[in-house]
Every structure is written in C-alpha cells, then in structure tokens.
N, C-alpha and C positions, 0 to 999 in steps of 0.2 A: 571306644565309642561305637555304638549300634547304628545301621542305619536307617537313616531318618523315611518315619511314615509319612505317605503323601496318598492327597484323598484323591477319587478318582472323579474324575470332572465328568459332566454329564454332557453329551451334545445340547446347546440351545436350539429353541425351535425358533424357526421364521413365522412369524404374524404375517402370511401371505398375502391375506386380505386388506390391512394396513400398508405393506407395500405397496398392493396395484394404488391403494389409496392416494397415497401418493405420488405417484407415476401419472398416476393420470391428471392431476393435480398440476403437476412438471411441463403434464402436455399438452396443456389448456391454456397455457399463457402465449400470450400474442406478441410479438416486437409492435413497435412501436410504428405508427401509419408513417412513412414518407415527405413529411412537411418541408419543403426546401428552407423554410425561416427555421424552423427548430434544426434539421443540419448543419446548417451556417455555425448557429451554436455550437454546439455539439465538437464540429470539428475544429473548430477555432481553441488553440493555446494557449495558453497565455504568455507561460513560459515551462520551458522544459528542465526538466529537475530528475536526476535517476532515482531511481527508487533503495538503492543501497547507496546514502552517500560516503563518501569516504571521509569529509569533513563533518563535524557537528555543530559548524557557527550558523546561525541565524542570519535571514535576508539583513535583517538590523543592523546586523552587525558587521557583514560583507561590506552593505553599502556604507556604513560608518567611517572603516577602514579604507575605504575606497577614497572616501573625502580626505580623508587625512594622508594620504599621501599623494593628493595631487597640489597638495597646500605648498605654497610658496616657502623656501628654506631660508631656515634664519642664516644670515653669514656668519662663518667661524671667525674669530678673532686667532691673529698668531702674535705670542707675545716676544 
C-alpha cells in the first residue's frame, strides 16, 4: 500500500471588515436601565432546579409520587 496523497490546505482569509462589523455591533448594545420593579423580577426564583439533573422525572411526576406516599396505608391482614 502507497502512501496516501493529501491536498494541501490554503490559509483562509479573515473578512476584517465584517469582523470590526461585528464588534462594533457587540459594542453598542446597552444593559438594561435600573428599574427597581423590573429587578424585583428579575431576581426573584421561583424555584431552583440545576441545570444537569441527575434524575429525568417530571415536576408531575415528583409531585404525584409525593402524594402517594403520604396517603394513608392500608392495614396488612395476618392470616
């Protein structure tokens, strides 16, 4: 077996002008004014949840399970 031809790659160019375009673009956007009522919002939770969970059940379904085992047990019978 020969060894295999491989083509030879061309440096790309940078579109300079479309960067600054962009950049500047990036640098022209403003936060947001200080409104004590939209903060409130804002930093208020609702509830906290991580963002990799380790489990895949559903709020539905947590809370479902959750009712069902505070439910009253049936008594066993011993014959």
């Amino acid at each position: 077996m020969g060894k295999k031809k491989t083509k030879e790659k061309k440096p790309k160019q940078k579109n300079t002008a479309a960067i600054d375009e962009r950049f500047k673009k990036a640098m022209s956007i403003k936060p947001p004014d200080e409104n004590p009522f939209k903060m409130d919002n804002e930093n208020k939770i609702d509830r906290f949840r991580y963002l990799h969970r380790t489990d895949r059940k559903t709020l539905k379904e947590k809370s479902r399970l959750k009712r069902r085992d505070s439910r009253p047990k049936k008594p066993k019978f011993k014959l």
